[in-house]
C-alpha positions, -999 to 999 in steps of 0.1 A, spaced: -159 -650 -613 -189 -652 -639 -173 -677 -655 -170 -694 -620 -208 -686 -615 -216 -699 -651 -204 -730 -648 -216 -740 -614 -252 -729 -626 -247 -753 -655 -233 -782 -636 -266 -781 -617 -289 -778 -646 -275 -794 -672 -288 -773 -692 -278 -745 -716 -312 -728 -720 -319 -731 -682 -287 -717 -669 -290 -687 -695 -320 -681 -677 -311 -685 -645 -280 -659 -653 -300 -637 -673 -277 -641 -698 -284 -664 -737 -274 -696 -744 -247 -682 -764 -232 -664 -735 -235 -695 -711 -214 -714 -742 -189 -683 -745 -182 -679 -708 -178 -718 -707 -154 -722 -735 -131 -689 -718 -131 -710 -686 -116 -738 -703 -97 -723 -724 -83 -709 -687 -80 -744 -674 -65 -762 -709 -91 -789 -707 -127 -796 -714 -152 -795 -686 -184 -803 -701 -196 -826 -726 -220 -819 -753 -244 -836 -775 -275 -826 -790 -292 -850 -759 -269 -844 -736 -253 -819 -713 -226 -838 -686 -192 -827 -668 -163 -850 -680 -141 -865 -651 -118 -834 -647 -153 -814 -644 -163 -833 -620 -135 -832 -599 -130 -795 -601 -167 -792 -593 -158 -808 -561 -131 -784 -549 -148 -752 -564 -186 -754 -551 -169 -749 -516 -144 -721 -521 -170 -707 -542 -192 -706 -513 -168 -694 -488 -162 -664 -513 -199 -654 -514 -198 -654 -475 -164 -636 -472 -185 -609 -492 -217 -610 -474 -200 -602 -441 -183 -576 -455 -217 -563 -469 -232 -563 -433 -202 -551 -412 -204 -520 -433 -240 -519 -429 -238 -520 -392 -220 -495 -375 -204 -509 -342 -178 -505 -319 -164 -472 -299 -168 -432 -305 -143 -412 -289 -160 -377 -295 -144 -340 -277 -165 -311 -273 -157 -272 -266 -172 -252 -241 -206 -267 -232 -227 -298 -247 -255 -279 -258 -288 -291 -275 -278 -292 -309 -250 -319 -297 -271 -336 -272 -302 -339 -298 -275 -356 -323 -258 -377 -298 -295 -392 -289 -302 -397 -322 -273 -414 -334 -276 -436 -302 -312 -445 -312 -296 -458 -346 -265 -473 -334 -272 -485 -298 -242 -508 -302 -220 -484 -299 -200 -469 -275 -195 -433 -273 -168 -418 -248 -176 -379 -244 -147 -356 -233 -141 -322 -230 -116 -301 -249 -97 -274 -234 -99 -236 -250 -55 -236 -255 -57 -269 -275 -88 -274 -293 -69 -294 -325 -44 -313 -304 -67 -337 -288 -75 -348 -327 -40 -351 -343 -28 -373 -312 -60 -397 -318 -74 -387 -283 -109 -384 -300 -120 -396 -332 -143 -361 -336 -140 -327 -323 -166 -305 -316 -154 -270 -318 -156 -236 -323 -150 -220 -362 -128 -207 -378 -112 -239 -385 -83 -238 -408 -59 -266 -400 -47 -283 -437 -48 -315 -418 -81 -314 -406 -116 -316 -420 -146 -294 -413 -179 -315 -410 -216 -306 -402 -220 -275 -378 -243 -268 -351 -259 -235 -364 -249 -202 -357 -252 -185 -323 -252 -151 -310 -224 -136 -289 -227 -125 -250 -199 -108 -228 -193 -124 -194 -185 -97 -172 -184 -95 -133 -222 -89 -114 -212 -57 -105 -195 -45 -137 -213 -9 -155 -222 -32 -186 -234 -56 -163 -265 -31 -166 -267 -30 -198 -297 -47 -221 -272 -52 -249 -241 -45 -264 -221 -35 -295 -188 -46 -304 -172 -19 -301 -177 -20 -263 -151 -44 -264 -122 -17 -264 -133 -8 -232 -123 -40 -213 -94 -64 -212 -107 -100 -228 -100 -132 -219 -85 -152 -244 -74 -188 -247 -38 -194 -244 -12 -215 -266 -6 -238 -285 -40 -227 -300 -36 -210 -331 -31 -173 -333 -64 -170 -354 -85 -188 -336 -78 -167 -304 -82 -141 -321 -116 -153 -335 -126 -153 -298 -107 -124 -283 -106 -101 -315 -76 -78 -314 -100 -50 -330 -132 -40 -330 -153 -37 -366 -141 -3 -366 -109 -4 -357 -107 6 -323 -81 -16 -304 -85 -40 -278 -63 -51 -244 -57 -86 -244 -67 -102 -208 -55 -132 -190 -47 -161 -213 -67 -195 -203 -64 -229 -209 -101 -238 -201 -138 -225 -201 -136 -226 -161 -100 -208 -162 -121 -181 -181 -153 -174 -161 -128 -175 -128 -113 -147 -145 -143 -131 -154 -158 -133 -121 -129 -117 -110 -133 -85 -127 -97 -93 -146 -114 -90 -182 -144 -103 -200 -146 -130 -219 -172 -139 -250 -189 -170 -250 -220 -183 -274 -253 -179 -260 -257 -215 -254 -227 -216 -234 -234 -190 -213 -269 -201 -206 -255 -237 -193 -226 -212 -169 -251 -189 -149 -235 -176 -118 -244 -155 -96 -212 -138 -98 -211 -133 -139 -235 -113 -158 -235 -123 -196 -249 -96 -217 -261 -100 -250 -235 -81 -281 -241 -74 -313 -219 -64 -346 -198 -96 -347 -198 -125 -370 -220 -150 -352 -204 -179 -335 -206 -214 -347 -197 -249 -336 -190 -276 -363 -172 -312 -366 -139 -319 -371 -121 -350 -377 -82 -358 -390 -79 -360 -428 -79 -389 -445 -88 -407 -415 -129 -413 -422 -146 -442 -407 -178 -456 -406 -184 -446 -371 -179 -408 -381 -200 -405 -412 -229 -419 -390 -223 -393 -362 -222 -365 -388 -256 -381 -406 -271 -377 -368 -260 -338 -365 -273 -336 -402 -307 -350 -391 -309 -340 -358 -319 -305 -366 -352 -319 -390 -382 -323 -374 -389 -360 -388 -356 -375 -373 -363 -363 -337 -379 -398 -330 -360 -430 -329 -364 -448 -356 -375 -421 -382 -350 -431 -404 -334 -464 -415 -297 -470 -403 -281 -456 -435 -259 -476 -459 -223 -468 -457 -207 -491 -488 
């Protein structure tokens, strides 16, 4: 391709010393890269004196055909250059639980930057939080950690969270300001049911308290709303992150604060192997949507993703 580039420059200037410069290349290159091209071809191109610079015939005619391949070449490329650029087309992206602020901050931003896209927001159900992904539902998960899937990767996360216990209104802890974890041998918990993995439920419904005390598994749910029905219900409690709990108030749940477990925390999750455009820009918007300077549209240039 230099050698391409070299000698359409120097069919134009005629001129060693002023395609060198155009190049920023020397005269010695321009003659090196010309004599590979037709050594290429089998046949000389360009005539030389110490007057003249000209194209012989066969230069001439393959001047003709290259100028506009050449030219269809550089705009092949250039469109390449800005489809990258520009980040287009349709977001399939499945949340856990509740869209809180965190994902509603990053889903403005990223709108802001990319209002040509189209983003489809569903909601994925406590039994199956992976599946939704590895059947190409949703092109990025939002869901709860621990996530250790081989197929899957972990992206940007949402920051940690505190813990609170749904219980019924009338409940004793229902009293209480706050609670420990090892309150949670004292009532069944609700826990997401199959296919989701064993460790994840557990993560959610632990099996033990920090001390070793064992728990009673409650009723096994397939969704958030399958949960707090059973909660309301007095047939077991169910833990929840704060922000989740704050978007469910009901009259008939009480969620108390509980301490002593490892905080909770939402992150991204996408298939392996199967990165996009449109992904690493939603994951630079939950990156950015938790600084200060990228809460306004516009803060930030639409990044470069070649």
């Amino acid at each position: 391709m230099r050698e391409l580039e070299c000698f359409l420059v120097l069919a134009e200037e005629l001129h060693f010393g002023r395609t060198g410069e155009r190049l920023y290349v020397s005269q010695s290159r321009v003659s090196q890269l010309l004599r590979s091209l037709e050594g290429r071809i089998g046949a000389r191109l360009v005539e030389r004196t110490s007057r003249r610079v000209e194209l012989t015939a066969l230069g001439s005619s393959f001047l003709a055909q290259l100028r506009p391949a050449y030219g269809m070449l550089g705009d092949a490329v250039d469109e390449a250059r800005a489809a990258a650029r520009c980040v287009a087309g349709r977001l399939r992206l499945g949340f856990l639980g509740s869209a809180n602020h965190r994902l509603t901050a990053a889903l403005g931003l990223f709108h802001a930057r990319h209002p040509q896209v189209v983003t489809d927001i569903v909601e994925i159900t406590m039994a199956d939080p992976f599946g939704p992904l590895r059947r190409g539902e949703v092109d990025v998960a939002v869901v709860l950690l621990p996530v250790e899937e081989p197929d899957l990767v972990v992206g940007p996360c949402f920051g940690e969270q505190s813990w609170m216990l749904a219980v019924p209104a009338h409940h004793p802890l229902a009293a209480r300001s706050t609670l420990d974890a090892e309150d949670l041998a004292d009532s069944p918990l609700v826990a997401a049911a199959p296919p989701a993995p064993d460790y994840w439920r557990d993560h959610q419904a632990p099996p033990r308290t920090p001390q070793g005390r064992a728990t009673r598994r409650g009723p096994a749910v397939a969704t958030l709303q399958e949960g707090l029905a059973n909660a309301a219900a007095g047939r077991g409690s169910m833990l929840l992150c704060r922000p989740t709990a704050e978007a469910h108030a009901r009259a008939d749940i009480a969620y108390v604060p509980l301490e002593g477990l490892p905080l909770s925390e939402l992150a991204t999750v996408t298939v392996r192997g199967a990165d996009t455009a449109l992904q690493r820009a939603f994951a630079r918007a939950v990156t950015d949507s938790a600084r200060p300077w990228a809460a306004a549209p516009g803060a930030e240039p639409v990044p470069n993703f070649t």
